[in-house]
C-alpha atoms as an extended CHARMM CRD file, in Angstrom:
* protein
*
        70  EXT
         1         1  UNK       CA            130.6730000000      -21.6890000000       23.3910000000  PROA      1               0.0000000000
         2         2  UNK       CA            129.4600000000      -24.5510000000       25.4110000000  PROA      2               0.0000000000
         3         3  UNK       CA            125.5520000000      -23.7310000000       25.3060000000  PROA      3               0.0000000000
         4         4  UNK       CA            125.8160000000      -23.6460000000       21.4550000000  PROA      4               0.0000000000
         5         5  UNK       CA            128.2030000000      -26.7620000000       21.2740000000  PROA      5               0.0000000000
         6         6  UNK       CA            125.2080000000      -28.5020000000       23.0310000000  PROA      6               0.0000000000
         7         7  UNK       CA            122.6580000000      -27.3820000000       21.0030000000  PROA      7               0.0000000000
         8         8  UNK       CA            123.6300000000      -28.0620000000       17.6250000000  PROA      8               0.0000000000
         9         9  UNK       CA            124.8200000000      -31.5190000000       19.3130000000  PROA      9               0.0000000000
        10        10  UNK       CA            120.9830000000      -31.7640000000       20.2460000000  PROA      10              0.0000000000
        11        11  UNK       CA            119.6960000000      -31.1630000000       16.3030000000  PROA      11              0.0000000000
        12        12  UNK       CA            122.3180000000      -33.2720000000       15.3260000000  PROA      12              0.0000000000
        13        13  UNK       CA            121.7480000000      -36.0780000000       17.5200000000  PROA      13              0.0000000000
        14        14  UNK       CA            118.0560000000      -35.1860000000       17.1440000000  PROA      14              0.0000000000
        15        15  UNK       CA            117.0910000000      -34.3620000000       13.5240000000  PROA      15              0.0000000000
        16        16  UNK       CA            119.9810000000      -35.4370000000       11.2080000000  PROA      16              0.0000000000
        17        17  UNK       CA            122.2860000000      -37.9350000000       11.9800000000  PROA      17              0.0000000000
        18        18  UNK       CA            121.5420000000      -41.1370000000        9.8140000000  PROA      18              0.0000000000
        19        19  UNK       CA            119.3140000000      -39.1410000000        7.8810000000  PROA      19              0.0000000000
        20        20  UNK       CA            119.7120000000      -38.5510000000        4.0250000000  PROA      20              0.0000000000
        21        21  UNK       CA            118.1410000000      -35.4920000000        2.2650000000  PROA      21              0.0000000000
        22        22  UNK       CA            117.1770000000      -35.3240000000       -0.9520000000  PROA      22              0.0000000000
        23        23  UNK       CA            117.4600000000      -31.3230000000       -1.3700000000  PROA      23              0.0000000000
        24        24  UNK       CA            119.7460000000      -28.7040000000        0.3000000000  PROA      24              0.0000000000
        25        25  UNK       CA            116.1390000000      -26.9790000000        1.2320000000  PROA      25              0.0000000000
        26        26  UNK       CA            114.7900000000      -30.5090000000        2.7230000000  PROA      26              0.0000000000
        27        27  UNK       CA            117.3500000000      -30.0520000000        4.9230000000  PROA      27              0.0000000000
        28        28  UNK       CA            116.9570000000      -26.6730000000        6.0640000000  PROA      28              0.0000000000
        29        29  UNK       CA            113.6780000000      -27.1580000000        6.5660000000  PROA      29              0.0000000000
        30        30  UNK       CA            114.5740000000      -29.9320000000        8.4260000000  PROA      30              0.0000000000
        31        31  UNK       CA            116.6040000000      -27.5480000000       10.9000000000  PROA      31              0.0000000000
        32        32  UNK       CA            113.7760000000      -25.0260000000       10.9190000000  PROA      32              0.0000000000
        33        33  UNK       CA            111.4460000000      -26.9340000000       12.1890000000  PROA      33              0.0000000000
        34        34  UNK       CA            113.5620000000      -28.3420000000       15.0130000000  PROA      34              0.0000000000
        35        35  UNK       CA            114.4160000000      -24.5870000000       15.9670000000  PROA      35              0.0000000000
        36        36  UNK       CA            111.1710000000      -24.0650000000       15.8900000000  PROA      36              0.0000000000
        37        37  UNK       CA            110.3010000000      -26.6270000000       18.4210000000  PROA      37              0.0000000000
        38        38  UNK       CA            113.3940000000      -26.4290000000       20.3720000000  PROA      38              0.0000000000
        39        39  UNK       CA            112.4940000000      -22.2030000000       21.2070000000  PROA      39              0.0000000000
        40        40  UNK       CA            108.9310000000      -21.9930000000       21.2370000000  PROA      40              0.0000000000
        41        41  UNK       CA            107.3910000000      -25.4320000000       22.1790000000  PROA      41              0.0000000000
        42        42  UNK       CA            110.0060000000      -27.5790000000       23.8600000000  PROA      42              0.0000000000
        43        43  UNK       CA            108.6300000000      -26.7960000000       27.9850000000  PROA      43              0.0000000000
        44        44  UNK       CA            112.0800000000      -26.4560000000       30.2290000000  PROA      44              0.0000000000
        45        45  UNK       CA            112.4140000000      -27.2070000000       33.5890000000  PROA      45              0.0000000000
        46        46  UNK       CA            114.3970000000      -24.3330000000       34.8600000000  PROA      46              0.0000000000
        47        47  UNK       CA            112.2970000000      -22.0720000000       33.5830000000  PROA      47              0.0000000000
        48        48  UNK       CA            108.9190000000      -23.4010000000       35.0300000000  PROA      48              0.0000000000
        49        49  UNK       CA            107.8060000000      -25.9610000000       32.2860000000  PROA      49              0.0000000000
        50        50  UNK       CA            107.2210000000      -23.1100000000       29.5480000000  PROA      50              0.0000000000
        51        51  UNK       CA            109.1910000000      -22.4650000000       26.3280000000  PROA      51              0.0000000000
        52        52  UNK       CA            112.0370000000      -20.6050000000       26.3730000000  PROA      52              0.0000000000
        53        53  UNK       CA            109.8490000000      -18.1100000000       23.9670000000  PROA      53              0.0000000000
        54        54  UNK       CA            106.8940000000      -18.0230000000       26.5770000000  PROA      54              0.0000000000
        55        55  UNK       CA            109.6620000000      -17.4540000000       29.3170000000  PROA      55              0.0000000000
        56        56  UNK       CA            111.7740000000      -14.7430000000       27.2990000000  PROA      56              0.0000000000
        57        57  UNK       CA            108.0420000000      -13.0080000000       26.3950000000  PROA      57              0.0000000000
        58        58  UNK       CA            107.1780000000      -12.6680000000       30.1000000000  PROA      58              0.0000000000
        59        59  UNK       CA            110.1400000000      -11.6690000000       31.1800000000  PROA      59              0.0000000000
        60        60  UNK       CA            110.0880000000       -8.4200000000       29.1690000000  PROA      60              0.0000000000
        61        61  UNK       CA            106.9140000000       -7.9600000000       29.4590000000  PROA      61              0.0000000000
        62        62  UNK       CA            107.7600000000       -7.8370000000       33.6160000000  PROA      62              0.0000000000
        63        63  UNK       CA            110.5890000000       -5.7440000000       32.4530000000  PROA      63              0.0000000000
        64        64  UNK       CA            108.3130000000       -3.1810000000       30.5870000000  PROA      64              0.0000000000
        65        65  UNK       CA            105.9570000000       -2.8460000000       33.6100000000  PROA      65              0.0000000000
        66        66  UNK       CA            109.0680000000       -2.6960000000       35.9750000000  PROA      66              0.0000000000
        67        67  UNK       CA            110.1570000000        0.7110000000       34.2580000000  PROA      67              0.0000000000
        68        68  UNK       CA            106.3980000000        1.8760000000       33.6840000000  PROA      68              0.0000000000
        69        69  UNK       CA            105.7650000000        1.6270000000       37.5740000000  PROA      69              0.0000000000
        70        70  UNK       CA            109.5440000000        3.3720000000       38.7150000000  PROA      70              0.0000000000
């Protein structure tokens, strides 16, 4: 519960506090596009200054050639 306590505090903090939206879909968009960022552009320390989308895609691509080669 944590990790997602501290992410929507991030897009809050972020993206919409003080912020007004003129539509429902404004803001969803809004959110969208900060997801977007957050998982497949945002580099990450921990896991060697690459997205968490870049790091998640390698990892099962490892994975897959893990099982190919046992």
């Amino acid at each position: 519960n944590a990790p997602t306590e501290s992410l929507w505090g991030r897009l809050k903090v972020g993206r919409l506090y003080g912020r007004r939206f003129a539509t429902r879909r404004q803001a969803m968009d809004e959110v969208i596009d900060w997801l977007t960022f957050y998982n497949h552009k945002r580099l990450h320390s921990t896991l060697g200054y690459v997205s968490p989308m870049t790091f998640e895609q390698r990892w099962t691509a490892a994975q897959q050639q893990d099982r190919k080669s046992a």
